[in-house]
C-alpha positions as CSV (number, residue, x, y, z in Angstrom):
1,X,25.2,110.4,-185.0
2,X,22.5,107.4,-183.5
3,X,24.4,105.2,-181.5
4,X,24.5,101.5,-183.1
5,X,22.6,99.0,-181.7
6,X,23.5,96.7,-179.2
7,X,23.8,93.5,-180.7
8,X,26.3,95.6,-183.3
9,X,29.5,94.5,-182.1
10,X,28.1,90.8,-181.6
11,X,30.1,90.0,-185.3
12,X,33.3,91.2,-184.1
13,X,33.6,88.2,-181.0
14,X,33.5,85.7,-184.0
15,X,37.0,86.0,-185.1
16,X,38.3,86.0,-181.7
17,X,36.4,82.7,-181.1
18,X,37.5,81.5,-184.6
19,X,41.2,82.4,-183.3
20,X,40.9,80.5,-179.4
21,X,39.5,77.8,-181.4
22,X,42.6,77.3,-184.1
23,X,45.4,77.9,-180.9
24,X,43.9,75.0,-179.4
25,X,43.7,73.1,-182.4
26,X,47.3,73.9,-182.8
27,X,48.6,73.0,-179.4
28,X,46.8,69.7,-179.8
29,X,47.6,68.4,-182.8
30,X,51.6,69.6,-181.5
31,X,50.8,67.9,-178.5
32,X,49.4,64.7,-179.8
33,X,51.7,64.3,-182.5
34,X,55.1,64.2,-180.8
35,X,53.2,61.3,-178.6
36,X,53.0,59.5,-181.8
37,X,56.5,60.3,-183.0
38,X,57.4,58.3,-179.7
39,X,55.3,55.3,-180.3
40,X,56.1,55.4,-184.1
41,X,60.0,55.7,-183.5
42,X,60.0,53.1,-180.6
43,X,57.9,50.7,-182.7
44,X,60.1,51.1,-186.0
45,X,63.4,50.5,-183.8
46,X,61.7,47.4,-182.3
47,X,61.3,46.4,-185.8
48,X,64.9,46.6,-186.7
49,X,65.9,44.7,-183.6
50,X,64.4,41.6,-184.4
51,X,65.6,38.8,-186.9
52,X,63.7,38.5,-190.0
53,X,60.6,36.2,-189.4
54,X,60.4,37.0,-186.2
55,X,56.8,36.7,-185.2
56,X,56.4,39.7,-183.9
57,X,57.0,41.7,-186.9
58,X,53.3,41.4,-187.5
59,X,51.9,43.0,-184.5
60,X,54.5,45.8,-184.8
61,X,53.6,46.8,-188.0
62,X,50.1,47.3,-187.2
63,X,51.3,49.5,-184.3
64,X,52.8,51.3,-186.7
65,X,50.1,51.0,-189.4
66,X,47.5,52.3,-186.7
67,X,50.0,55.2,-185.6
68,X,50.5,55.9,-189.4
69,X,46.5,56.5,-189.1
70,X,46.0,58.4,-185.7
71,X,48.0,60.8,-187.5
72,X,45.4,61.5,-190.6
73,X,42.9,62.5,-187.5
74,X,45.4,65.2,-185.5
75,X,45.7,66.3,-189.3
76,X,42.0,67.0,-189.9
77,X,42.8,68.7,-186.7
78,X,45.4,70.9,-187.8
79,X,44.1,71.8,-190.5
80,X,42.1,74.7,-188.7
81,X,45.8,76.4,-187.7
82,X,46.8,76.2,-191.1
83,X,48.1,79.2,-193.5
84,X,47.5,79.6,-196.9
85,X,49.3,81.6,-199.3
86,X,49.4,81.8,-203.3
87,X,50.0,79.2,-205.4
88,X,49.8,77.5,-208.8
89,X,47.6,75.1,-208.1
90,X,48.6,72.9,-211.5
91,X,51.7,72.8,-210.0
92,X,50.4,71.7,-206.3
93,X,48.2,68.7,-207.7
94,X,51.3,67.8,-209.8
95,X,53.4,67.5,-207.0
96,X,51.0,65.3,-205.4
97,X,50.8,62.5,-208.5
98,X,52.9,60.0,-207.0
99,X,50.8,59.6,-203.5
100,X,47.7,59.5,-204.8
101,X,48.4,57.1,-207.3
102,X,49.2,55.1,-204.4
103,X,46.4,55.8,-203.0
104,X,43.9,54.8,-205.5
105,X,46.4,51.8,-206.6
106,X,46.7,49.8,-209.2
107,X,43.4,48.4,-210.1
108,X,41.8,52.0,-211.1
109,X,43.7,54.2,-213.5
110,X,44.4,57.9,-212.6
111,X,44.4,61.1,-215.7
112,X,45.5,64.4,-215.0
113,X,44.7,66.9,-217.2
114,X,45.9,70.0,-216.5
115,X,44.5,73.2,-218.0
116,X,46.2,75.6,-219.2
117,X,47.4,79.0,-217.4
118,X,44.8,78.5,-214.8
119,X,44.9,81.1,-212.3
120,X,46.6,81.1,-209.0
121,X,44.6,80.2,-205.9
122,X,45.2,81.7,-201.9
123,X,45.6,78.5,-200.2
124,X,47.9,76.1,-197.9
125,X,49.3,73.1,-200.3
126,X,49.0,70.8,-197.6
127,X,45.2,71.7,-197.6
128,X,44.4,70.7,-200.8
129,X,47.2,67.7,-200.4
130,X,44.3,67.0,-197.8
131,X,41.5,67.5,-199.7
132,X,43.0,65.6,-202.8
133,X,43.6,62.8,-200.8
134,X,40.2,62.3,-199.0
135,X,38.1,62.9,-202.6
136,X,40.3,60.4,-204.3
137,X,39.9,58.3,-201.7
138,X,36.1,57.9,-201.7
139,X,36.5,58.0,-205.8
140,X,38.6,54.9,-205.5
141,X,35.6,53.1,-203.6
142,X,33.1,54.9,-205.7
143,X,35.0,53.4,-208.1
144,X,34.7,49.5,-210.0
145,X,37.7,47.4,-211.0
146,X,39.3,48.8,-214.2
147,X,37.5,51.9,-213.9
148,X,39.3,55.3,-213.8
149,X,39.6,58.4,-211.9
150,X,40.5,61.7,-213.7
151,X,41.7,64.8,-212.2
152,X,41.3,68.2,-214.2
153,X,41.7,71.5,-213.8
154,X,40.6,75.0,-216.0
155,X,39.2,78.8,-215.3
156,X,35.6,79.5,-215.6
157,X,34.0,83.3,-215.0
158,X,31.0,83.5,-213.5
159,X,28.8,86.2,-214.8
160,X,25.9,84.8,-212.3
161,X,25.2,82.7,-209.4
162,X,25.7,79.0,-210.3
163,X,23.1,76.9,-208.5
164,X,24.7,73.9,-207.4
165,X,25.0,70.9,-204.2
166,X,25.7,71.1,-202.1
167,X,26.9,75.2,-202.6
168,X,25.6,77.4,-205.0
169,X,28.3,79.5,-206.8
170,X,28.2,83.1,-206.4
171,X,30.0,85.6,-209.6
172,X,33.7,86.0,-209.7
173,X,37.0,84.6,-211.4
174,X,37.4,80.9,-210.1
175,X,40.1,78.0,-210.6
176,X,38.4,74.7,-211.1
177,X,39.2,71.6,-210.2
178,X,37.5,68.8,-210.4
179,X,38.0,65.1,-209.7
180,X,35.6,62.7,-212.0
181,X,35.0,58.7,-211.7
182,X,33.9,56.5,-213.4
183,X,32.0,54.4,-210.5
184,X,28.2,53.3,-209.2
185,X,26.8,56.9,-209.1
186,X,24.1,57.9,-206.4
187,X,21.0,59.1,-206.6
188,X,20.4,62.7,-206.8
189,X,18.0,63.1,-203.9
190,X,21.3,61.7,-201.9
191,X,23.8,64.4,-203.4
192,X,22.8,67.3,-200.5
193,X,23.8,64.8,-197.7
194,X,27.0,63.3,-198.8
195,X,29.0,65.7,-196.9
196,X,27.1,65.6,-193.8
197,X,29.2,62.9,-190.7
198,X,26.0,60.3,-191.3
199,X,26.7,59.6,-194.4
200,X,30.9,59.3,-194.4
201,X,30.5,57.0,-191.2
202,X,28.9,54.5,-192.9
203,X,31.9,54.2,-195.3
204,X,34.9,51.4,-194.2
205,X,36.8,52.5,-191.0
206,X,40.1,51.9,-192.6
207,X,39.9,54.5,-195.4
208,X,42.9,56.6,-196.6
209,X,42.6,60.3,-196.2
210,X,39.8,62.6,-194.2
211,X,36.1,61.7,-194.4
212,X,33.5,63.8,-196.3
213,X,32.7,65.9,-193.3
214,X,36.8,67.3,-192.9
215,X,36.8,67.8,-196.9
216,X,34.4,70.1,-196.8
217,X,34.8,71.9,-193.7
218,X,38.6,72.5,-194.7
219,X,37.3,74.0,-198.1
220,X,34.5,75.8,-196.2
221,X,37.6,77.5,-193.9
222,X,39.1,78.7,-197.7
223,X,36.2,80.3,-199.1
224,X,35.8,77.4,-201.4
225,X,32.8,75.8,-203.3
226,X,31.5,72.6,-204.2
227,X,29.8,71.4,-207.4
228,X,28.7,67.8,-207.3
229,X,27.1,65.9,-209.9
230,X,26.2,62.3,-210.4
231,X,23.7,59.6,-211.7
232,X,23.4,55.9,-210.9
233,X,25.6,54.0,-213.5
234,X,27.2,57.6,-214.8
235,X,29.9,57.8,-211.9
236,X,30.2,61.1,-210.1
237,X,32.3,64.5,-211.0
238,X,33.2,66.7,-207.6
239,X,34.4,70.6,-208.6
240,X,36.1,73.1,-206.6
241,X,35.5,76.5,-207.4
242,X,38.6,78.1,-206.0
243,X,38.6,81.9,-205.9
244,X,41.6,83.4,-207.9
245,X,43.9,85.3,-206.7
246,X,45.3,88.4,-208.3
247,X,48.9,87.8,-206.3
248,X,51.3,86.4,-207.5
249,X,52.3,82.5,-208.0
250,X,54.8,81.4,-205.6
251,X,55.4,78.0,-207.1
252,X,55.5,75.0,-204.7
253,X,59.6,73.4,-205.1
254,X,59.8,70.7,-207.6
255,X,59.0,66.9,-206.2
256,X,62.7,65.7,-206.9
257,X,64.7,64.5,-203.9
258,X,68.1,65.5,-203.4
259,X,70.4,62.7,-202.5
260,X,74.0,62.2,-200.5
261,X,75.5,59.7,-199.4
262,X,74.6,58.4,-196.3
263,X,76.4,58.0,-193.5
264,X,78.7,61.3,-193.3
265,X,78.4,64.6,-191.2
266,X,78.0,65.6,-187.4
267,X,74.1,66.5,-186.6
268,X,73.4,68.5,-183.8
269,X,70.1,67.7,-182.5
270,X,67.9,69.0,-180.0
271,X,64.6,68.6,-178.6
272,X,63.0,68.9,-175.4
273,X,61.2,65.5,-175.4
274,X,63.3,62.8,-174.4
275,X,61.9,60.2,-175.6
276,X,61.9,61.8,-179.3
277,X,65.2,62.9,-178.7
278,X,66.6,59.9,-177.7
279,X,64.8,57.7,-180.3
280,X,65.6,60.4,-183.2
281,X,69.0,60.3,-182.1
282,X,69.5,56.3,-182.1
283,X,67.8,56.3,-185.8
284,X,69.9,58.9,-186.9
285,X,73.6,57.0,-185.7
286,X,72.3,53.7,-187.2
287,X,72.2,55.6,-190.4
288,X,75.9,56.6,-190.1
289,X,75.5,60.6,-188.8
290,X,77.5,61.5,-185.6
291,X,75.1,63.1,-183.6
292,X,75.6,65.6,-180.5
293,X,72.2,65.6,-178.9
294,X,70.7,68.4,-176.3
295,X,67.0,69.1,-174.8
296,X,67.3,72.5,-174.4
297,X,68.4,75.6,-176.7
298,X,71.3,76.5,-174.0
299,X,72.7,72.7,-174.0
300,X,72.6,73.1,-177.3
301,X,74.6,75.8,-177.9
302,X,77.0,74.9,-175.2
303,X,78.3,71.7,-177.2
304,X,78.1,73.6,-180.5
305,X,80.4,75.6,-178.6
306,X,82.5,73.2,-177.5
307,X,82.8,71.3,-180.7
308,X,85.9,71.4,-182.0
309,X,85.1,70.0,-185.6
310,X,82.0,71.1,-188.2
311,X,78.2,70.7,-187.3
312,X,77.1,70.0,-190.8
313,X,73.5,70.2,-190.0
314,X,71.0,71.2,-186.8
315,X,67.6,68.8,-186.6
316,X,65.7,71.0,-183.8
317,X,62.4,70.8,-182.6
318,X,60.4,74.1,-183.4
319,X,59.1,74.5,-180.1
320,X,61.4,75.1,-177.2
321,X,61.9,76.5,-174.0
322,X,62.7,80.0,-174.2
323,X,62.5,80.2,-178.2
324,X,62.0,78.9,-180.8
325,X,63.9,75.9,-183.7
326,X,64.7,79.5,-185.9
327,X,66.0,81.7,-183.4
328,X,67.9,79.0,-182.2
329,X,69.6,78.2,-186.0
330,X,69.9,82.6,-185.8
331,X,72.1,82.3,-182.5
332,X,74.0,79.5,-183.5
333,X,74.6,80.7,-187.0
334,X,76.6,83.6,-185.4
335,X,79.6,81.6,-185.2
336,X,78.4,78.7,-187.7
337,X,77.5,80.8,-190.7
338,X,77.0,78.1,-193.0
339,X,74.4,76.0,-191.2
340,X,71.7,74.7,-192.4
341,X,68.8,73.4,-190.6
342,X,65.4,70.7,-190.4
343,X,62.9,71.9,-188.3
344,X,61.2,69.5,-186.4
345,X,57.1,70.4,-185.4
346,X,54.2,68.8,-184.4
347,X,52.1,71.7,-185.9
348,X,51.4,71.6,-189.6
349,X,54.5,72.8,-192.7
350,X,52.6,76.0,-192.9
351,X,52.5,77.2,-189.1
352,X,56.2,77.0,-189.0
353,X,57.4,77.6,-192.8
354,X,58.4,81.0,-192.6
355,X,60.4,80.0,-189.5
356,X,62.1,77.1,-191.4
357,X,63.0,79.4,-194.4
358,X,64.4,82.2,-192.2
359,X,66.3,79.5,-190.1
360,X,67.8,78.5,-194.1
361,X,66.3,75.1,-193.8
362,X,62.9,72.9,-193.9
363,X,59.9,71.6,-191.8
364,X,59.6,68.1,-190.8
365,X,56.3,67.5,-189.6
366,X,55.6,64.9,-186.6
367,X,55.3,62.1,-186.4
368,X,57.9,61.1,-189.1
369,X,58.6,57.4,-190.1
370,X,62.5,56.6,-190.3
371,X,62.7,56.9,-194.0
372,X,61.2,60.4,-194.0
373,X,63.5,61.8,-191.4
374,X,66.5,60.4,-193.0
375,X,65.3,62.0,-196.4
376,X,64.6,65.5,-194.4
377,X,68.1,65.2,-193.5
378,X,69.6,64.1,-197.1
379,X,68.2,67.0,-199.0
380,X,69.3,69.5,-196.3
381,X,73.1,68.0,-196.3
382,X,73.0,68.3,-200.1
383,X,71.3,71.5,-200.5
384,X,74.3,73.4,-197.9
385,X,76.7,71.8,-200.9
């Protein structure tokens, strides 16, 4: 047999680059978003200590504001470390309604219009949560007062390459979706460089959502494709050919919130930041919880052993010294059976998801706003009724 070349094995060091490149992604996204949940959590218990009117209200919500922010970038950062896994995409974008409606607001009108058994896609929700957010975002500003910004979705089979911009479209089975407004329209000799960084910079600062650039790079990293077309004066229409999946559909959990009364149960919570730990803990006593707080997995077990009473519900951070937020809700579950658990991470839902379902709970990512953290905590106490 004739030896292979030497440049054979040159394909193979890819992946392994591919792989360095996502565990640093990961540790610094984790690393940069539990410094924001400080300076978020600090700033929003500022906030509540001072009276109403109090001038500095303003500053501090635009520390907040600007945290709120920093956190869309260690996203687009994440995203590399991301998993994806099968899903109904109708479902998904469904799910997603209420924030992008927010996003665009109130002066452009959003339409969804679902297709109908559309086939399932691989791919992380909170992927195309990002995705759907930056598009709609720069649909909004495509977008003119009173216009109107429609999401759809449908099948298509590709007996032939589709030639398209910025991607052309090889054969296959493919979930579609595409997001259409009714805005200014550009030029076609503009179309192949609107995902390119020149061309997103030049958009406002403050925008909602990842630039251009992120969009595409995140679809790119899911063997996705983009179909653009547009006209000046005939708005513009961006697809995503999505390759289907013959798995099957593990449908995301329905958008509704479960609700409890505040103010009732014994938390045990634990995470090896102090600052988090101290400022998670103060939110969660001001909402009513009694809370036994430890920075490490052994402290933690140690007052769960000497707790006389119920621990209705562990908040941990994911990562700890010497294991992990699930193996610690396994160990502690030995003698608590029936606890249920919100895991805490700075990495992204799908890093630590199958972590947070084995520990019988759910994934909070960082930085979390007050409201979010006491709604992570809601659902869980209601869902161990």
């Amino acid at each position: 047999m004739t030896a292979p070349p030497d440049d054979a094995a040159e394909p193979e060091e890819e992946p392994l680059c591919k792989d360095a490149v996502c565990r640093l992604a990961a540790r610094a996204a984790h690393d940069l978003n539990n410094l924001l949940s400080v300076i978020l959590g600090q700033t929003e218990l500022a906030a509540l200590g001072l009276a109403p009117g109090h001038p500095a209200h303003h500053q501090l919500s635009q520390v907040r504001d600007a945290t709120l922010r920093c956190t869309r970038v260690t996203n687009d950062l994440a995203a590399l470390a991301r998993s994806p896994r099968v899903l109904d995409i109708n479902a998904t974008v469904d799910s997603l309604l209420p924030g992008l409606r927010s996003l665009v607001g109130d002066d452009v009108a959003l339409a969804w219009l679902p297709g109908t058994r559309v086939r399932p896609v691989r791919l992380d929700p909170a992927q195309l949560a990002q995705v759907m957010m930056g598009l709609c975002s720069h649909a909004k500003k495509a977008s003119l007062s009173g216009g109107q910004l429609t999401l759809e979705t449908r099948n298509a089979s590709l007996a032939r390459t589709l030639s398209a911009v910025p991607d052309a479209v090889p054969p296959g089975e493919y979930a579609v979706l595409s997001i259409r407004d009714t805005g200014r329209g550009i030029r076609a000799e503009e179309l192949p460089g609107l995902f390119e960084p020149a061309f997103t910079l030049e958009a406002p600062a403050d925008h909602a959502g990842p630039g251009l650039p992120t969009v595409y790079a995140v679809l790119k990293q899911n063997d996705a494709f983009l179909q653009v077309s547009s006209a000046p004066g005939a708005g513009n229409t961006v697809s995503i050919y999505f390759r289907a999946s013959p798995a099957a559909v593990e449908f995301p959990p329905g958008a509704a919130e479960h609700r409890v009364a505040r103010g009732h149960g014994t938390l045990l919570l634990v995470d090896d930041e102090p600052a988090i730990l101290a400022a998670s803990k103060l939110v969660l006593e001001q909402l009513g919880y009694t809370v036994l707080a430890a920075g490490t997995p052994e402290l933690a077990m140690a007052l769960a052993a000497q707790h006389a009473g119920d621990i209705h519900l562990l908040v941990t951070d994911f990562r700890l010294p010497g294991m992990n937020g699930g193996e610690l809700a396994a160990q502690l579950r030995t003698s608590r059976p029936e606890l249920r658990c919100v895991i805490m991470s700075g990495l992204p839902s799908g890093v630590v998801g199958q972590a947070g379902g084995d520990a019988g709970g759910r994934v909070l990512e960082k930085p979390f706003t007050r409201e979010t953290l006491a709604a992570a905590v809601r659902e869980a106490l209601a869902a161990r009724r």
